[in-house]
RODO-2510 file (C-alpha; in nm, 4 decimals, decimal comma):
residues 394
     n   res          X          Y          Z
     1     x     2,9188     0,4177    -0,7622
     2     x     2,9059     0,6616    -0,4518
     3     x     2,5946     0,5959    -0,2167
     4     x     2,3089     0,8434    -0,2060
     5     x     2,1968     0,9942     0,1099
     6     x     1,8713     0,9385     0,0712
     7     x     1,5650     0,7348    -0,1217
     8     x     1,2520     0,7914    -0,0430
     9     x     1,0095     0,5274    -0,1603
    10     x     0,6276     0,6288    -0,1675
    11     x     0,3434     0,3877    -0,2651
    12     x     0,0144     0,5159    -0,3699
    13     x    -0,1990     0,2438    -0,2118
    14     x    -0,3902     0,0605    -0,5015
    15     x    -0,2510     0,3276    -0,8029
    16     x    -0,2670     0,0767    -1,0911
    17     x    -0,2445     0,1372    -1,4698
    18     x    -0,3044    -0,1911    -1,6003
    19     x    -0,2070    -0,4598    -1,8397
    20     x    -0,0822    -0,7074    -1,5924
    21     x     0,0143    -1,0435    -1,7966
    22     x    -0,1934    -1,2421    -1,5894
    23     x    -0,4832    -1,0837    -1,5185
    24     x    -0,7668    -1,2562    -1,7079
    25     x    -0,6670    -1,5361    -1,4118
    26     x    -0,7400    -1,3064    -1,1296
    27     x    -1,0925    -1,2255    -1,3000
    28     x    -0,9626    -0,8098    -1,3728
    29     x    -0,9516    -0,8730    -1,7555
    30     x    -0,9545    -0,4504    -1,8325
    31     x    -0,9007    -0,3539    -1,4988
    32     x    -0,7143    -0,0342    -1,5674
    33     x    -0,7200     0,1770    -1,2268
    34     x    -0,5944     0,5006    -1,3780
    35     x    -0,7200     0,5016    -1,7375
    36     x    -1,0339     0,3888    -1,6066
    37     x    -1,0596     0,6429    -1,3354
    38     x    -0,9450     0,9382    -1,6141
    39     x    -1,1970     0,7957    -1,8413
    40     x    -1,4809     0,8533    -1,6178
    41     x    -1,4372     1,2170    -1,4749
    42     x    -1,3202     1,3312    -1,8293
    43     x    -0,9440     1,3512    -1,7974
    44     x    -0,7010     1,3913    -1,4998
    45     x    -0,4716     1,7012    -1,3946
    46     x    -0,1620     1,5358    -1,3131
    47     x     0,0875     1,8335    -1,4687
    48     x     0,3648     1,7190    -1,2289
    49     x     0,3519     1,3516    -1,2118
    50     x     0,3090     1,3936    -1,5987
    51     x     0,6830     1,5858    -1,6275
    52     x     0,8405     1,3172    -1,4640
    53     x     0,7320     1,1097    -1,7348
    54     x     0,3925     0,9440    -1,6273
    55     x     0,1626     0,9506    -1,9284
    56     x     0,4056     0,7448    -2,1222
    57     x     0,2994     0,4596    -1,8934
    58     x    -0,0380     0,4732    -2,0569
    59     x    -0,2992     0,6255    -2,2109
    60     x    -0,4466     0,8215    -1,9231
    61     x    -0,7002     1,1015    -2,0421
    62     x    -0,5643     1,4727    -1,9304
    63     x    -0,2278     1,2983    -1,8598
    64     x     0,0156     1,3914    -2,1872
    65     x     0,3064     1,1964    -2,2662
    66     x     0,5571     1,4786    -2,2185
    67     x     0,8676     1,5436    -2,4842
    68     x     1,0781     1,5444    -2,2564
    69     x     1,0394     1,4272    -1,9278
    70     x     1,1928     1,5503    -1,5815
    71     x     1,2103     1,1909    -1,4192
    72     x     1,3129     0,8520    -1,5138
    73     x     0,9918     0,6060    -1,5415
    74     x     0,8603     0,2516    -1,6445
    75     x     0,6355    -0,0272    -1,5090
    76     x     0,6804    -0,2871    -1,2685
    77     x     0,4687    -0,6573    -1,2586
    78     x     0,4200    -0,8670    -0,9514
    79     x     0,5291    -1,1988    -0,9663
    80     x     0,4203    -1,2818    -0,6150
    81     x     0,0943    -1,4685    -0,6086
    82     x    -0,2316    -1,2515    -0,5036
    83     x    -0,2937    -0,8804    -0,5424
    84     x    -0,2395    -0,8368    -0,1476
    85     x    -0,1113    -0,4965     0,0147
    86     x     0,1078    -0,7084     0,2129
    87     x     0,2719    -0,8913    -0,0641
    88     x     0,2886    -0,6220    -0,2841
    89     x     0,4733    -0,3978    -0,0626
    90     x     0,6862    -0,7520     0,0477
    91     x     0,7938    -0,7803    -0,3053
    92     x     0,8766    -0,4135    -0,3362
    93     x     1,1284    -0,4847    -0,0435
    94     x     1,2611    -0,7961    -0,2311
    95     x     1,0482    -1,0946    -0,0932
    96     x     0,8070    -1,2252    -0,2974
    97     x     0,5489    -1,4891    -0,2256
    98     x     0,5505    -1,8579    -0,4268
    99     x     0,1185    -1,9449    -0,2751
   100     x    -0,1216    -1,6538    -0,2331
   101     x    -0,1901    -1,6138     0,1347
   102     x    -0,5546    -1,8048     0,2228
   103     x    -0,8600    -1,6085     0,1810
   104     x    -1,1850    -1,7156     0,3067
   105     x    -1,5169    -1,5782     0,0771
   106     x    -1,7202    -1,8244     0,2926
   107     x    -1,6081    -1,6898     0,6271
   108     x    -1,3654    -1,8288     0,8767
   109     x    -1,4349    -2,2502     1,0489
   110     x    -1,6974    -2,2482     1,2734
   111     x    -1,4587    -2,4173     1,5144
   112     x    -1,2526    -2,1118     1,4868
   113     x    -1,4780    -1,8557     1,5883
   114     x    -1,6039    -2,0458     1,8986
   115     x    -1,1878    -2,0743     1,9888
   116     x    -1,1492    -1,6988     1,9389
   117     x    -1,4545    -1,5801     2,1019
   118     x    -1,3325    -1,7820     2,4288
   119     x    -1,0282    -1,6553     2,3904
   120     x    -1,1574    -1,3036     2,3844
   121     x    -1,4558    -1,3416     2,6346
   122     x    -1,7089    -1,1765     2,3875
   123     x    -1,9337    -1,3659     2,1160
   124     x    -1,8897    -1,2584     1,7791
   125     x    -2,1248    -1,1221     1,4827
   126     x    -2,0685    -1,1420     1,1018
   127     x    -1,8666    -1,3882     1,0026
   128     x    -1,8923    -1,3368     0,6214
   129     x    -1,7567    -1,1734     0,3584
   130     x    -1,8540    -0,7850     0,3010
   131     x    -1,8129    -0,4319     0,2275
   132     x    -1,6569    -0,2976     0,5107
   133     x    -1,9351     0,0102     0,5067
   134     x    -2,2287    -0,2319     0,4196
   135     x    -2,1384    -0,4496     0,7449
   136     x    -2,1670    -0,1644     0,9869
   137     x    -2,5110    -0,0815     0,7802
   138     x    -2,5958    -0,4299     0,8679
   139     x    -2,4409    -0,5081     1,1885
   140     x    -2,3334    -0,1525     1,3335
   141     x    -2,6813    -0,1128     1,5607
   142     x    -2,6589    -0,5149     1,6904
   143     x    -2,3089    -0,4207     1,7872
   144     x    -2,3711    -0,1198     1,9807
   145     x    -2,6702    -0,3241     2,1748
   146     x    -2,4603    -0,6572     2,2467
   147     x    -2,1452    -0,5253     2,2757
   148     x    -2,0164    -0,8511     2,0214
   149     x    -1,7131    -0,7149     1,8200
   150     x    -1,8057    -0,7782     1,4174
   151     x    -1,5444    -0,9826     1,2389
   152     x    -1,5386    -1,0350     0,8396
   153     x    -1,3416    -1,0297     0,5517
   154     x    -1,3028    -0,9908     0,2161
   155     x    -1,1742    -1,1439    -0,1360
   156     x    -0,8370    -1,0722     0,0427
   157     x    -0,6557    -1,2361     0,2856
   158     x    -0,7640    -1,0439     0,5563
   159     x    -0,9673    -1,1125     0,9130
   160     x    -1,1186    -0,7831     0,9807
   161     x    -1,2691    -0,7027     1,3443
   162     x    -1,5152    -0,3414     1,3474
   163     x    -1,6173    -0,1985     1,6308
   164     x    -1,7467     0,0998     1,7579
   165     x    -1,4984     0,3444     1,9619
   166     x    -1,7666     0,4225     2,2775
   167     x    -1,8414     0,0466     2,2999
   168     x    -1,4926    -0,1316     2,2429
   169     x    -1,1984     0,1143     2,3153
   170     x    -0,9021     0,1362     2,0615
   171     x    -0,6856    -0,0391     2,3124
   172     x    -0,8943    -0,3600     2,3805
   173     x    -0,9824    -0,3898     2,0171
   174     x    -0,6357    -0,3713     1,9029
   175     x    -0,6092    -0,6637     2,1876
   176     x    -0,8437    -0,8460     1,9861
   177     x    -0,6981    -0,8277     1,7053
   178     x    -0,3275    -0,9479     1,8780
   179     x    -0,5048    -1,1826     2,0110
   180     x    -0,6620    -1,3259     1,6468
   181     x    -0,3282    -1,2709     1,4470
   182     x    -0,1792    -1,4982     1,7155
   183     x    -0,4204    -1,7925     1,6616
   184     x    -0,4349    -1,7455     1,2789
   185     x    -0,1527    -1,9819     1,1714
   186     x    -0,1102    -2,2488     0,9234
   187     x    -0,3840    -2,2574     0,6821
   188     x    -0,5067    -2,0025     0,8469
   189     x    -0,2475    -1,7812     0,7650
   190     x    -0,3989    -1,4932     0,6504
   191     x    -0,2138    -1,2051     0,5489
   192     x    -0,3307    -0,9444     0,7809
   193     x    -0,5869    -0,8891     1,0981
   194     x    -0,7258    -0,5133     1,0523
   195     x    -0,8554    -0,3664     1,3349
   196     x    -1,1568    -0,1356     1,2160
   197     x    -1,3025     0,1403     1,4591
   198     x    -1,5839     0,3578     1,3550
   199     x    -1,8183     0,5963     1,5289
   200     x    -2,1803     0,7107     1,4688
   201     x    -2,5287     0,6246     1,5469
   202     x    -2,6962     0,3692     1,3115
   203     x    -2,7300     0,5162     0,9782
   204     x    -2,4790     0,7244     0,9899
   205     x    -2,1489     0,5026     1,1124
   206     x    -1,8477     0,6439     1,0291
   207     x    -1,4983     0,4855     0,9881
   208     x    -1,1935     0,6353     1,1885
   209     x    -0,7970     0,6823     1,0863
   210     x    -0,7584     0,4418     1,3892
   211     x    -0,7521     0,1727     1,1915
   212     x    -0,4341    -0,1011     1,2487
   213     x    -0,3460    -0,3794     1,0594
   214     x    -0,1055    -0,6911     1,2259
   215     x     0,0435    -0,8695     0,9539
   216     x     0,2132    -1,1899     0,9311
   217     x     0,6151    -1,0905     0,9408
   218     x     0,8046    -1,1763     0,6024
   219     x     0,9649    -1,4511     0,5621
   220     x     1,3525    -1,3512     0,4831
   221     x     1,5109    -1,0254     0,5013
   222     x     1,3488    -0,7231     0,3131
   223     x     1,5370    -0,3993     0,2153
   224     x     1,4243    -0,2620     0,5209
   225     x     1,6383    -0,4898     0,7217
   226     x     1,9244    -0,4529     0,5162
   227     x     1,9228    -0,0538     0,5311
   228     x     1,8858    -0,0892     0,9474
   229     x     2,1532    -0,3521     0,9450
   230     x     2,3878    -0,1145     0,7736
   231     x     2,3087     0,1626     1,0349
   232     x     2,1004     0,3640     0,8234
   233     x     1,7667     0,4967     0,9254
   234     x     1,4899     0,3499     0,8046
   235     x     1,1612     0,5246     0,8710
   236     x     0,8134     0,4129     0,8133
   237     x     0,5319     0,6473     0,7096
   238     x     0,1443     0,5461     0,7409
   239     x     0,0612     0,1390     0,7726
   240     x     0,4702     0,0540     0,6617
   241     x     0,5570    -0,0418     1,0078
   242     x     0,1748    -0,2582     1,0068
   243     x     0,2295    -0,4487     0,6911
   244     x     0,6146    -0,5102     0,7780
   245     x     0,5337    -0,6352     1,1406
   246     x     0,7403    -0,3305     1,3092
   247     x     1,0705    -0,5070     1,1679
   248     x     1,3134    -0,3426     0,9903
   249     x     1,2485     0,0131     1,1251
   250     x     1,4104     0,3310     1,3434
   251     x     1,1428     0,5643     1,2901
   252     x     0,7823     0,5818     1,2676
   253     x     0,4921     0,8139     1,2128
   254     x     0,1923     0,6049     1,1214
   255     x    -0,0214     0,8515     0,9216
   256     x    -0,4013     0,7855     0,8327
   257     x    -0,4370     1,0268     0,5549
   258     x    -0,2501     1,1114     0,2264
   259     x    -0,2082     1,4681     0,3486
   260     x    -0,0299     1,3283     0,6540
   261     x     0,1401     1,1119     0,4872
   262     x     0,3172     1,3442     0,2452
   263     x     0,3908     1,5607     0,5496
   264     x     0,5154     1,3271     0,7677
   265     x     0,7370     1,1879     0,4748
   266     x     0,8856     1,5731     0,3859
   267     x     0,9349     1,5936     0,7473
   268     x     1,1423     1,2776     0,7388
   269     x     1,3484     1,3939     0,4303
   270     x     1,4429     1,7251     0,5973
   271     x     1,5874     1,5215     0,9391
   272     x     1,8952     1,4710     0,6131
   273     x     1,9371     1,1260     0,7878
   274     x     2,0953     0,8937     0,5708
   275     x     1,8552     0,5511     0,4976
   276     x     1,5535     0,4803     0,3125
   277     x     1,1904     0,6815     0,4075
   278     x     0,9099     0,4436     0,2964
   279     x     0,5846     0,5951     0,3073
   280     x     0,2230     0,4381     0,2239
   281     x    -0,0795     0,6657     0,1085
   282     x    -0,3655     0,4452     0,2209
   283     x    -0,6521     0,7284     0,0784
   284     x    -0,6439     0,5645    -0,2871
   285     x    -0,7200     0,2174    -0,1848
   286     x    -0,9001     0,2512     0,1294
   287     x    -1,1529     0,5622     0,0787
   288     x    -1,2202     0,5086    -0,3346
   289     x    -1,1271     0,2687    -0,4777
   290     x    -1,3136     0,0479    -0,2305
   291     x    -1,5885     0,2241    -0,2796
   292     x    -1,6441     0,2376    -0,6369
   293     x    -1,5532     0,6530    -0,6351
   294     x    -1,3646     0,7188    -0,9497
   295     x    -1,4451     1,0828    -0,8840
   296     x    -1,3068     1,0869    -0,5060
   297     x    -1,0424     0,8483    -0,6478
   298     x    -0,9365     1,1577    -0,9029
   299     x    -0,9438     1,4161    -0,6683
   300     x    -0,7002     1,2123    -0,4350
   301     x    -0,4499     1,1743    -0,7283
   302     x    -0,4840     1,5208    -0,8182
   303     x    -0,4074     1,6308    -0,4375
   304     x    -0,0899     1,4299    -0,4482
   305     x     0,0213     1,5980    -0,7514
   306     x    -0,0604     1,9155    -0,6054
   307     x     0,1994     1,8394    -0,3257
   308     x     0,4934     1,6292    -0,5531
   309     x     0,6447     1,9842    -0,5822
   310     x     0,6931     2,0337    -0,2215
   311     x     0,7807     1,6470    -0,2112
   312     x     1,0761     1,7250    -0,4826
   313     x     1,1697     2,0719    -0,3214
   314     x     1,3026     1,9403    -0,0104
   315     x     1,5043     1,6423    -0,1789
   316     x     1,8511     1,7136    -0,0757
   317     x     2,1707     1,6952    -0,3311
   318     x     2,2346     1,3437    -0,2931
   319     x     1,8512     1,2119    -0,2628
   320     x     1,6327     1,0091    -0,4874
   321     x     1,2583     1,0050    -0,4763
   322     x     1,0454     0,7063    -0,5924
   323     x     0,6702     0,6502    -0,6517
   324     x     0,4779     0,3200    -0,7271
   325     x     0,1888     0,1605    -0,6015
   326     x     0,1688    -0,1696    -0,5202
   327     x    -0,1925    -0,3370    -0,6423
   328     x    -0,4585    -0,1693    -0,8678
   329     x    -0,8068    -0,0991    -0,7311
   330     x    -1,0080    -0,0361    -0,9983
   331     x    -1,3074     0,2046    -0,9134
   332     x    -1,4711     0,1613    -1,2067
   333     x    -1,4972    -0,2218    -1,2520
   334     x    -1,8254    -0,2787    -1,0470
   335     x    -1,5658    -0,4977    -0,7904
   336     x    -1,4772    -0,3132    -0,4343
   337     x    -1,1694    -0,6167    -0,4352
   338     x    -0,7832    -0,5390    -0,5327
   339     x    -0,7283    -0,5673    -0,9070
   340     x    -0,3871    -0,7151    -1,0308
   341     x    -0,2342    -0,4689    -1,2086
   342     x     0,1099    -0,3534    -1,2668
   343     x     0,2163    -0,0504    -1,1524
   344     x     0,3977     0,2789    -1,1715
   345     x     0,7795     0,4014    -1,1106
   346     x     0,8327     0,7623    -1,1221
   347     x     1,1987     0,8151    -1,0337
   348     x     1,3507     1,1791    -0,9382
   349     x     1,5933     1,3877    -0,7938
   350     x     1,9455     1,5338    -0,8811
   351     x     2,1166     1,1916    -0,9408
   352     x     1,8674     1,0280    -1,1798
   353     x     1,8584     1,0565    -1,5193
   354     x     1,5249     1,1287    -1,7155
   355     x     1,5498     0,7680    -1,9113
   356     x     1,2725     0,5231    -1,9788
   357     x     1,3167     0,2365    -1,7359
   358     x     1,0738    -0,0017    -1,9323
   359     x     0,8553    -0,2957    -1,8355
   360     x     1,0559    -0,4780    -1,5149
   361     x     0,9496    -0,8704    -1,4888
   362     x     0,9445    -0,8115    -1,0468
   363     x     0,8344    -0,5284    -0,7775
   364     x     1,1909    -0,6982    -0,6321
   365     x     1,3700    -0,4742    -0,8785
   366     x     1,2847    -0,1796    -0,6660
   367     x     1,4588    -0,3167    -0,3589
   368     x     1,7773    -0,4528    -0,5855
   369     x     1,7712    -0,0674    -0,7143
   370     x     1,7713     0,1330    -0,3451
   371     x     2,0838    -0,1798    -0,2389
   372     x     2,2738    -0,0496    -0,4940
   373     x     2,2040     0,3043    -0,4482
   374     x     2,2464     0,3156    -0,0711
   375     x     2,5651     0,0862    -0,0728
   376     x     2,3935    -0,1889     0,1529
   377     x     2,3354    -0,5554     0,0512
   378     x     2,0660    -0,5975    -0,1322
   379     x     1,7532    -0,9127     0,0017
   380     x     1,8570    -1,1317    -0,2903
   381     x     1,5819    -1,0748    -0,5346
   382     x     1,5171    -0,8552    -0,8343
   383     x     1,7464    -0,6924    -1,0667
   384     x     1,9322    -0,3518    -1,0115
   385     x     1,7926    -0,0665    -1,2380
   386     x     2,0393     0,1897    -1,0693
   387     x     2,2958     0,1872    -1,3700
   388     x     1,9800     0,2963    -1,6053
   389     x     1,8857     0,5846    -1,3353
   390     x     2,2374     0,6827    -1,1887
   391     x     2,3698     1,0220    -1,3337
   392     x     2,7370     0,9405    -1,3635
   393     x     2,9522     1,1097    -1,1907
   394     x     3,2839     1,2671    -1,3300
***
């Protein structure tokens, strides 16, 4: 099989559609982040995502299950433990987790908060789990007063440090959070620090696109580090080069919107450097489905299909596009948590044939899938779908 140039992999933060085997144990029994969302705006417009095949994935209101569709498409379940960002964009690149990394609804030890706030020089407020918006409601004023940075988390494995731009500058918080992802080990492993600016008076903070995350670094080689090893380029759009540690990469434009994102990641397609482009829309997941907003969380979908055309348009002869999602994020269920869902895979471009993928048992598969297609080794997990996809060449 000859290599493709190009495959660019873009992951619609939090884009679930349900039906994960095991999610009665994760407490999102009829989580459904798509159907759900459809249900409750009356019906989604989603006329290119639905030619490549999408509403045969589901029954999503507005979304038809087209005669014949454009793109090839199926579902993909997580395997790894958790319904993290981090390890469901790990297991995308072929490393999957065995133990869920910690989480902490009770807040983090005493003993470790005194440790960090002497290693930082400032006390501390919070210390809980919360809404990220409901904390600043809380905390944002005592913060601006004292100066203390405000650290929580959440029912994922995250240690989260807010603070307000004209009181803590973007350089020395991001210091913080170095500083925390450094003493966070062993069982206090979590998945990722996120550093969380905002501005505002009280009443009226706002969160910025400054935000950073500093994750733990995966433990074996992902796809990334295969396509780099092979000499490829490897670029990283929005929080990729965050949740990846900066491994694994040769370029970088770390996005904080979806329309940046999609920009940034046409940009990257038109260099016509061979490799992988792997590109993160954070809006989904960080500005809806957070937030309970199945109407902002339909709009955002409805923007993306808007711009899939431009997206497909600058695919060159030899490229492959693919879309997933890598959690659900349902903004209907009453929870602002993650939802364990399984996800999307829209497949496109002139060498892939419109074909039903079907249900794949591992995320993995979608690293075993770009190996193939790009020639490189592939991380040693998850099976190869690129026979189902390839066009065959005479």
């Amino acid at each position: 099989m000859d290599a493709l140039r190009q495959i660019i992999l873009i992951v619609l933060d939090s884009v679930g559609i349900g039906d994960a085997p095991d999610a009665e144990a994760y407490g999102d029994a009829g989580s459904n982040t798509v159907a759900n969302t459809a249900r409750a705006v009356g019906g989604l417009r989603l006329p290119h995502m639905a030619a490549l095949g999408f509403g045969h994935l589901g029954n999503f209101a507005g979304v038809p299950a087209v005669a014949q569709p454009q793109g090839a498409y199926g579902r993909l379940t997580e395997v790894s433990a958790g319904k993290d960002t981090t390890s469901g964009h790990w297991e995308l690149a072929g490393v999957s987790l065995a133990k869920p990394f910690p989480t902490f609804p009770k807040g983090f030890p005493p003993s470790f908060i005194v440790a960090y706030e002497s290693r930082i020089g400032r006390g501390t407020l919070g210390n809980r789990a919360a809404s990220g918006t409901v904390i600043l409601d809380e905390l944002g004023a005592e913060h601006v007063s004292t100066g203390r940075p405000i650290v929580y988390t959440s029912a994922d494995s995250v240690f989260q440090i807010a603070a307000h731009q004209e009181v803590i500058p973007l350089e020395e918080l991001y210091r913080f959070c170095e500083t925390a992802r450094e003493m966070l080990t062993g069982d206090l492993a979590v998945g990722r620090v996120i550093a969380r600016p905002f501005i505002g008076a009280p009443g009226s903070f706002t969160r910025t696109e400054h935000r950073r995350d500093f994750s733990l670094a995966p433990q074996g080689d992902t796809i990334l580090d295969k396509v780099k090893a092979a000499g490829l380029m490897v670029a990283g759009v929005g929080k990729i080069e965050d949740i990846f540690a900066h491994r694994g990469l040769t370029d970088v434009n770390h996005t904080g919107n979806n329309e940046a994102g999609v920009t940034a990641t046409v940009d990257f397609i038109r260099t016509r450097k061979p490799g992988l482009i792997f590109a993160n829309l954070v809006d989904f997941d960080a500005l809806y489905g957070h937030r309970n907003n199945p109407q902002g969380y339909a709009q955002a979908l409805e923007a993306f299909d808007r711009r899939l055309p431009e997206l497909l348009s600058a695919l060159g002869p030899d490229d492959a596009l693919m879309i997933t999602a890598d959690h659900g994020n349902d903004p209907t269920s009453g929870s602002t948590d993650h939802s364990r869902e399984r996800v999307p895979l829209l497949a496109a471009g002139n060498p892939v044939r419109p074909v039903d993928i079907g249900t794949r048992r591992t995320f993995a598969d979608v690293a075993a899938t770009i190996a193939e297609l790009l020639g490189v080794p592939a991380p040693g997990r998850g099976d190869s779908f690129a026979e189902t996809i390839r066009v065959r060449r005479v």
